[in-house]
N, C-alpha and C positions, 0 to 999 in steps of 0.2 A: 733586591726585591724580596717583602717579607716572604710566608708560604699562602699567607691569603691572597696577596696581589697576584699570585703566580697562580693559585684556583681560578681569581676572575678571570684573567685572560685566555685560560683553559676555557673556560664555559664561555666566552665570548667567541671565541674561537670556531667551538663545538656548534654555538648557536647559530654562527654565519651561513657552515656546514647545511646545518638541518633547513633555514633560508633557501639554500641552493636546492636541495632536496623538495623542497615542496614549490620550486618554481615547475618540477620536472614533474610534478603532481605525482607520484608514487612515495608515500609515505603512509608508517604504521601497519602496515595489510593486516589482514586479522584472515586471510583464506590458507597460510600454509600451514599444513599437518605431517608430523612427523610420524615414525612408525616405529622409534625403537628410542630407548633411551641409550648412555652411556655405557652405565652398570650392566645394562644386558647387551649390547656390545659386548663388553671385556667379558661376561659372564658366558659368552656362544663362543668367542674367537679367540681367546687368550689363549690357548691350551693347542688351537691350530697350526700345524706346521706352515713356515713363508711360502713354500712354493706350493702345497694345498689349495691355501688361501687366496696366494696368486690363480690359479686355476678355477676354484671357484668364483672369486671378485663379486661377494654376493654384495646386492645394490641396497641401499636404506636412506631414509631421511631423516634428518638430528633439529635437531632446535636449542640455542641459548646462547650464553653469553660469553663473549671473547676475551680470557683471560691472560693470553699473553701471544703476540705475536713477531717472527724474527723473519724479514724481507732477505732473501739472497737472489736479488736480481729478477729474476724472473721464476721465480719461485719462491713460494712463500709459506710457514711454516707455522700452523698456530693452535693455542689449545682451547676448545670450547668445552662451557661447563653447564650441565643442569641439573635438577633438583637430585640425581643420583649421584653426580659423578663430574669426571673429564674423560675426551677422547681428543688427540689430535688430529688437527686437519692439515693436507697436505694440496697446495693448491699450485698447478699452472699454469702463468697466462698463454699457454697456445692448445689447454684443453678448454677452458671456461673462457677464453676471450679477454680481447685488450682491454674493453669497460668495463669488462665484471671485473676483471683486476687489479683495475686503476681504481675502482669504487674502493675493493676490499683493503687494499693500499692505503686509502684516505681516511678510510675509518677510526676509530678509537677504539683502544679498552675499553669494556664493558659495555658494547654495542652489543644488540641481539638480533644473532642471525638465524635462518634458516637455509639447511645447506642438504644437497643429494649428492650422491655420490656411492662409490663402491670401496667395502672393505679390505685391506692389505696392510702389511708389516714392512713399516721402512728398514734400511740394512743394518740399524741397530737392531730391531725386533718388536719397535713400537707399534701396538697396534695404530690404524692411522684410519682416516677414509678421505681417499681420490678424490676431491671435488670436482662435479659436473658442475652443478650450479650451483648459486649462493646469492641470499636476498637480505637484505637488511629488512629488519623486522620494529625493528624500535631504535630510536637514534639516543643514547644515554648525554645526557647535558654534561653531568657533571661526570668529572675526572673520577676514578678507584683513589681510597687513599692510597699516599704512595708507596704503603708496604703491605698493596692490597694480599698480596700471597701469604700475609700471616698478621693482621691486624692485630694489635697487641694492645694498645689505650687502655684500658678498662671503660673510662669512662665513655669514650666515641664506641665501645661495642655495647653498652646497655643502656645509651640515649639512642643511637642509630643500628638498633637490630640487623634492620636490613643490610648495612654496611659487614656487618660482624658475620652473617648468614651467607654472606657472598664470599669475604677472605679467610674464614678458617671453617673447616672440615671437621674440625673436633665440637665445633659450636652445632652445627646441625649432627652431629651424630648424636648430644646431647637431648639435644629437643626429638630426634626421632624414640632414643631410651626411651624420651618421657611419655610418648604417644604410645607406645608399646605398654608402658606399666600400667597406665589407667585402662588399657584393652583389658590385660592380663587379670586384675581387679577386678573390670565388669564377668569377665567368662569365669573366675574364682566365685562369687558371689552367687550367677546367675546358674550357673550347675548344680548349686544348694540349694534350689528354689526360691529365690532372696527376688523379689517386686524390685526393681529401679522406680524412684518416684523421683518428684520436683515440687519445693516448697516454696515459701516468699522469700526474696531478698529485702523487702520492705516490709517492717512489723512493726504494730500498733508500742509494742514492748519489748523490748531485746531481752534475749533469754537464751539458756541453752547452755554459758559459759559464763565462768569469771572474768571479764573482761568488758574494757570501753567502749563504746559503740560510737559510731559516725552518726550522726544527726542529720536530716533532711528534710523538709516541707513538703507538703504536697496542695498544689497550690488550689485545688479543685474540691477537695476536703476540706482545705484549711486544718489542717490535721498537722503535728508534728510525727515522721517517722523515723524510725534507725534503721542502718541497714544490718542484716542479722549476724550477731558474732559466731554464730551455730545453728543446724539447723535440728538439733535435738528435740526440743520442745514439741514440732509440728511432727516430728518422727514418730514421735513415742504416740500423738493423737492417735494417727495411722495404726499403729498394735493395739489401743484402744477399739477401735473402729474394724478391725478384725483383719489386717493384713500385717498376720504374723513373723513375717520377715521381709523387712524392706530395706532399701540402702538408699547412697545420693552421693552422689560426686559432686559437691559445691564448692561455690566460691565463699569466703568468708571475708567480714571486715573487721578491725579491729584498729581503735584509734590509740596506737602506738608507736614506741619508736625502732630504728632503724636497726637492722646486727646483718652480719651472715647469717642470723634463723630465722629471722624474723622481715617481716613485710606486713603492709600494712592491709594487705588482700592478697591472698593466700588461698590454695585452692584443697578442701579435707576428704576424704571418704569417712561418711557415718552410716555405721549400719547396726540393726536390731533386732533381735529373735526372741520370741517370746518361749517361754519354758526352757528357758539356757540361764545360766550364772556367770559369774567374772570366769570360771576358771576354765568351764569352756570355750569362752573364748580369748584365752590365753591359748588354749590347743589349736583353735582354727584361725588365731593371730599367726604362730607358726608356721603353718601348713602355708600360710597366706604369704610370707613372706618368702619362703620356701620358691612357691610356684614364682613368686617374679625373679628371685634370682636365677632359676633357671631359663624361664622364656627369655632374660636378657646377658645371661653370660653361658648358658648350658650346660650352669654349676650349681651345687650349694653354695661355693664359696665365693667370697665378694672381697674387690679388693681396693681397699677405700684408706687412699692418705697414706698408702705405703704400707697400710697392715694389710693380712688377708684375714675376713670372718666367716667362721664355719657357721651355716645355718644349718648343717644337719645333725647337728646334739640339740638335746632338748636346752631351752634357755635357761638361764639360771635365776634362782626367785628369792630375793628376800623381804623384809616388812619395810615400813620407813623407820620404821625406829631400830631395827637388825643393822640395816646402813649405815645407819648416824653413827653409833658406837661402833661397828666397825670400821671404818673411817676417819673418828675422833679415839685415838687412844685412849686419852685423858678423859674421856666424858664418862663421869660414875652412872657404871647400869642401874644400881637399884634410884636414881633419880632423874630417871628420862620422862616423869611425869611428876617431877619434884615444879611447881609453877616458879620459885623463886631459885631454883637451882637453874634451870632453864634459860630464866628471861638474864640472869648473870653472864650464865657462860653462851650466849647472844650476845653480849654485848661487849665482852672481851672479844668475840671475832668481829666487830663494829659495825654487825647486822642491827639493820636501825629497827628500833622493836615500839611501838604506836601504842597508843590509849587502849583502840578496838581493837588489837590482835591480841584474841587470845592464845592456850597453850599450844593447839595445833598448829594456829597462822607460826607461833615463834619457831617450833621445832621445824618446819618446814623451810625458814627463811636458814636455820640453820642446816639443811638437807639441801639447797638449794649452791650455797655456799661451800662446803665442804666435800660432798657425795657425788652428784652429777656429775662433774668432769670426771669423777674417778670410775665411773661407770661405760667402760670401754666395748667388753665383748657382749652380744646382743642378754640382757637382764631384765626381770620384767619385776620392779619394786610395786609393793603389795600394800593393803589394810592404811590406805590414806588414812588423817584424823577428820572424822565425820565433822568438823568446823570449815576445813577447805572443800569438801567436799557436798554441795548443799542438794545435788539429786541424786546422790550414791544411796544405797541400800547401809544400813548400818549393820554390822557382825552382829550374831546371835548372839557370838560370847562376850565380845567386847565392844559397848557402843559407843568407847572413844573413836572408834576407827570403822573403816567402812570396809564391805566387801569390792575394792577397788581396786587396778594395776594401772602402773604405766611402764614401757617400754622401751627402755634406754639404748641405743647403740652408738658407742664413739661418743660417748659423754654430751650424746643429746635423747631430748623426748620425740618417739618420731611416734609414739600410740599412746590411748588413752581409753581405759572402757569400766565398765561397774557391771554387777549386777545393782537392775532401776531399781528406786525407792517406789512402790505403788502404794504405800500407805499414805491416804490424801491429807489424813489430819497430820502426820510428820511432815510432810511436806508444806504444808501450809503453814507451821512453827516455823520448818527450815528459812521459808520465806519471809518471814517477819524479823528472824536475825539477821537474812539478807539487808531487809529493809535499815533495820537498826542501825549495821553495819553502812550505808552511806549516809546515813544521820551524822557518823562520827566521823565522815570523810574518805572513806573507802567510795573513791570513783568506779572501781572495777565488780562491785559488789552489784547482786541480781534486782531486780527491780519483784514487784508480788504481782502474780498471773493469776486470774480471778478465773479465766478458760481452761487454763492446764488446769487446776485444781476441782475444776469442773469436768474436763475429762476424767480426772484420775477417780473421781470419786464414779465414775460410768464403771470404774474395774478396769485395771491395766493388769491383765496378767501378770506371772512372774516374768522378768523378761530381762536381759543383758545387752547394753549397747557399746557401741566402741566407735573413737574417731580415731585414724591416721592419715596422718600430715602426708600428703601426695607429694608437696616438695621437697621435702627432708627425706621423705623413702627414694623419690630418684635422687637426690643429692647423694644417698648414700651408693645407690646401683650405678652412677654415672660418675661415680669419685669427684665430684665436686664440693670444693671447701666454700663456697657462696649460697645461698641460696640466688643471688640476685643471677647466681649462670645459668639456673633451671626456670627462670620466669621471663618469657620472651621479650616482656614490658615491666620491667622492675619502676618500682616507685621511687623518682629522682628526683630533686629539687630542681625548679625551675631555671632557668638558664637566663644569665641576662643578655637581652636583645642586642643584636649586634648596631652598631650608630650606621653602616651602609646598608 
């Protein structure tokens, strides 16, 4: 018998079951409430002595789902699980009766019960709770996989969440990290006076970022829309408009392909303070990072892929072009802005180098190639070339390059921030190179915003914005090498239908 044959007759099985159940007309209840979870069980009693706890035999009621259970006659042995935890249950038929026991008998793994009873410690030292009674609350169809106690597939845990959220403990401690970080984020933000706003996911023009956009109709319009790569654009309106420091915890999209960093809807923190530059908020990038290491390990120190990283030294900073040559031995300093020197030694590392890329686009494709991975312990690379960079501020001293970082840890980008470009006629240039640039086939190249540059010209103060990747900072606090473990619904290719 294959393992699918051996499923259906389980759920056929199970189905006959829930038939017999609903002849008896008690099925599903939705009136029992519980009064204590697991975790605070084990958090009140664990530390109680047996025969204390015998003496008190304080009473509670639990709710969830039956993870494993062993029949010894007339007594029966099982451990229930919910959103905190496990506690085991300890059940007799001549306390709870012949039917309740011949019910809980007949039941299955992953039935969800509700059960009362009193607390005590079996002669091992298990905490436990005595069942008085116990109700079936939901009848489960389908079988646990069969190593539900530690489901390992990759694929069966990031198409079937719920299957992965039931058999490993390490998967929901993961996802609770990440509920934690985006708190930590908002109360970081919101203690500096920082507005929480909400922009569109659907815009007339995708803006904000280098990047492809998802395309969509809207059928009432008649209107083509994208969905937004970023939500910079409408941010920076907002510090126009005079709400000097705003943030957004968004979803973003982006029609790209598949890695461990990448996804194709991804969720950022973008925030922006007006009368601040990049290097301010390189200091409150710090601080920032700082605070969720601690709220989630109650350390500086973070311990990701076997390294541990100290957040409490200041970061390390150098240019993109400091990197490059330090990095590339061989690459002659006084020709890091030689165009023909450049596009050569690009092509000897068989970085493919295009019509429209110019000097920046090459040195970058070369910084991208060589640098990044080598960029381990938390570094915040500086003075992008104002070509990659089309709403950065250019340097005073040097307007190849911009007043820009980004923030590498474990040889990825997990931040990104500038001080804004608010001069509207650069901006307006910067746009028309954009334009140029998917003339020659750059899909990822910015479209020209006739609004933005109508805000800017209203006065944008000076002003500095920064996005970090939500998923890659808990990938990094949760030690995960996927991005697809920190997204409860990662983006899979569709599954072909099964023929029964």
């Amino acid at each position: 018998m294959t393992d699918h044959q051996d499923e259906q007759e389980q759920i056929a099985h199970r189905r006959a079951k829930l038939t017999e159940l609903r002849d008896r007309g008690d099925i599903f209840p939705n009136d029992f409430r519980r009064d204590l979870f697991a975790a605070q069980l084990h958090e009140q009693y664990d530390a109680e002595a047996t025969e204390k706890l015998a003496e008190l035999a304080p009473s509670t009621a639990v709710a969830g789902r039956i993870m494993s259970r062993r029949v010894q006659g007339k007594t029966t042995f099982a451990h229930l699980q919910d959103g905190s935890g496990r506690i085991q249950l300890f059940l007799r038929r001549d306390e709870i009766g012949d039917q309740a026991y011949a019910d809980f008998k007949a039941g299955d793994l992953g039935d969800i019960v509700g059960v009362t009873g009193s607390v005590f410690k079996t002669k091992t030292g298990e905490l436990s709770i005595r069942v008085a009674t116990v109700r079936l609350l939901t009848k489960a169809l389908r079988p646990l996989p069969e190593k539900y106690h530690g489901l390992a597939d990759q694929e069966t845990r990031y198409r079937q969440r719920y299957l992965d959220l039931i058999a490993n403990a390490r998967s929901r401690e993961v996802f609770q990290i990440r509920s934690k970080v985006v708190g930590i984020l908002r109360h970081f933000l919101g203690e500096r006076d920082y507005l929480e706003v909400e922009t569109p996911m659907m815009q007339i023009i995708p803006g904000g970022a280098v990047a492809k956009p998802f395309v969509t109709h809207h059928n009432a319009l008649d209107v083509q829309l994208y969905l937004r790569v970023a939500p910079e654009l409408n941010l920076k309106r907002l510090v126009v408009g005079g709400f000097e420091r705003v943030f957004e915890i968004n979803r973003c999209f982006r029609n790209e392909g598949l890695s461990t960093k990448h996804n194709p809807e991804f969720t950022t923190l973008e925030f922006y303070e007006a009368y601040a530059d990049y290097q301010d908020l390189m200091g409150l990038t710090e601080k920032m990072f700082r605070a969720c290491a601690q709220g989630v390990h109650g350390s500086d120190t973070v311990h990701f892929q076997g390294k541990d990283y100290d957040l409490s030294k200041p970061f390390a900073r150098m240019s993109v072009e400091e990197s490059i040559l330090r990095y590339n031995a061989d690459f002659r300093c006084e020709s890091i802005r030689d165009v023909e020197y450049v596009y050569a030694y690009a092509r000897a590392l068989g970085v493919g180098v295009e019509n429209h890329h110019g000097l920046g686009k090459v040195l970058m494709e070369i910084f991208d190639k060589t640098v990044e991975a080598n960029l381990d312990q938390p570094t915040f690379i500086t003075k992008y070339p104002t070509e990659v960079s089309p709403l950065s501020r250019r340097s005073d001293t040097d307007p190849f390059v911009t007043d820009r970082f980004e923030l590498f840890i474990a040889g990825t980008e997990l931040a990104n921030g500038f001080s804004e470009l608010n001069d509207a006629e650069d901006q307006a240039e910067r746009f028309k190179e954009q334009v140029k640039s998917r003339g020659s086939g750059d899909e990822e190249a910015m479209y020209y915003d006739d609004d933005y540059i109508c805000a800017l010209e209203h006065g944008l103060p000076p002003t500095a914005g920064e996005g970090v990747g939500v998923d890659r900072l808990v990938m990094f606090l949760a030690d995960c090498s996927s991005i697809r473990d920190v997204l409860l619904f990662p983006h899979m290719r569709p599954q072909a239908k099964s023929e029964t």
